[in-house]
N, C-alpha and C positions, 0 to 999 in steps of 0.2 A: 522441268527443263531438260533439254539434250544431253545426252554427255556424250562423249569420246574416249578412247583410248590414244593415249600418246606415250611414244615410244623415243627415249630418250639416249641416244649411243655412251652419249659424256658420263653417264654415269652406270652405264650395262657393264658390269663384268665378266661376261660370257660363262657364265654357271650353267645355263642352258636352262634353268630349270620351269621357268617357262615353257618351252618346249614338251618338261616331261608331262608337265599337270596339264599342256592341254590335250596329250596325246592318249591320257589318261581318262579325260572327258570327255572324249571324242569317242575315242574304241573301247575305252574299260581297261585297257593293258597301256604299258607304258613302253614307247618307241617312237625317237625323235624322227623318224621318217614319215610318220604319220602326224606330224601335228601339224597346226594351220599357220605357227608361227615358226619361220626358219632365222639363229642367231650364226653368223657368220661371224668366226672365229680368226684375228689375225694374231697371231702369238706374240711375232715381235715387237708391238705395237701392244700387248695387252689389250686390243681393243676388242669387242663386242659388239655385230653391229644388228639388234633385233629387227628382223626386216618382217612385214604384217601386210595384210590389207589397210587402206588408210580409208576403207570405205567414201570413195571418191563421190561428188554429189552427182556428179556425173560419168559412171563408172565405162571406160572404156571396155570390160570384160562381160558388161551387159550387152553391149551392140554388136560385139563382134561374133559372142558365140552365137556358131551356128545351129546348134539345138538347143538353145534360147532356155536353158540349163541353169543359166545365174539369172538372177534376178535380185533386185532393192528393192526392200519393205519400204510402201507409199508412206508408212506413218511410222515405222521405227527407224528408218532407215540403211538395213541392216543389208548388206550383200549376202548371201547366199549360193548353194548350189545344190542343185537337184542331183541327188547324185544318183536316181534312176533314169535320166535324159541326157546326163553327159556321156557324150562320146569317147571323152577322153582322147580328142585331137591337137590339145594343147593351145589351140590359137588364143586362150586369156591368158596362159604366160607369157604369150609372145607382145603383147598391147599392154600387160602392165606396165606403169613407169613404174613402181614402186618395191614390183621384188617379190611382190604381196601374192602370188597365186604357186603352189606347190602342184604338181602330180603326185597320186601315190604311186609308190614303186611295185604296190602287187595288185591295185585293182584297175589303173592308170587310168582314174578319174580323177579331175581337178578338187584340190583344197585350198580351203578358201576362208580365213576368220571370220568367225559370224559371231565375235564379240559373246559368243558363252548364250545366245540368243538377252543378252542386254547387261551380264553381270560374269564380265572376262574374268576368270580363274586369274590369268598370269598376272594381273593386277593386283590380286589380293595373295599371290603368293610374294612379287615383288617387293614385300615392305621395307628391306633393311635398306637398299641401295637409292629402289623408286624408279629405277627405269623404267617401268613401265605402270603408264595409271590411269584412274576411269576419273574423268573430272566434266563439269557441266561444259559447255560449248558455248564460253564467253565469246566476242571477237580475240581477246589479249590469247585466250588459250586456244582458238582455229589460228592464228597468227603461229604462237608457238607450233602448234604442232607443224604447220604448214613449214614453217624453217627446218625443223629437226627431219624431218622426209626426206629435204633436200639434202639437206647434211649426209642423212646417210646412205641416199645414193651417190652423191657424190665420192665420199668413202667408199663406199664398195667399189664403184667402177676405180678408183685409186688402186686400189687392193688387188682388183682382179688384172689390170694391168703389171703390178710388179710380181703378183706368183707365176 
């Protein structure tokens, strides 16, 4: 069966640490600017808000890019990005709803969760809290996840309006 990653705010504490193990697994070195996962931090609030690719069934950051760069696996369903075809012009952070696509800051090609290619690290580091987790792709848990997305963009645009 499927599974998902869902990304839970009510219970992220903003430890980051997710950030570090994927940036880890990604580059070999650890540096939250480099991961595929960005946790927005608001203090006074204690909140956490992990913001991800939500690997859309129909990903807007497929269509748009113009060197045709990202690409979903037909049969894993996995977003992706070439990163020898990205321009790095940015136009998939500009179409994400979700928050979900990074530049890096020294190659300024786009990043992009590719779920660990099926077996997300931040998941298996997340255990004590759970904010973050690979579970099968019931309707109950595409439901869930489908709310907490919302959730936390709606938090963020909250967030970013009162800083």
């Amino acid at each position: 069966m499927r599974k998902v990653l869902i990304a839970d705010h009510e219970k992220c504490n903003g430890c980051t640490y997710c950030m570090l193990v994927c940036s880890m697994k990604h580059e070999g070195y650890v540096q939250r600017s480099k991961s595929r996962i960005k946790v927005y931090k608001y203090e006074e609030e204690a909140l956490g808000l992990p913001m991800l690719c939500e690997q859309c069934d129909e990903p807007p950051c497929v269509e748009a890019c113009p060197s045709n760069a990202i690409s979903k696996d037909p049969k894993l369903g996995i977003v992706s990005v070439n990163q020898d075809a990205c321009n790095g012009c940015g136009v998939c952070v500009n179409v994400c709803p979700y928050y979900g696509v990074r530049i890096d800051p020294e190659t300024g090609k786009a990043l992009i969760c590719d779920l660990c290619g099926g077996d997300p690290l931040c998941a298996k580091l997340c255990t004590i809290r759970e904010a973050i987790t690979w579970v099968e792709a019931t309707p109950s848990t595409l439901e869930r996840k489908r709310k907490l997305a919302e959730a936390r963009i709606n938090e963020l645009k909250r967030i970013l309006e009162v800083s």
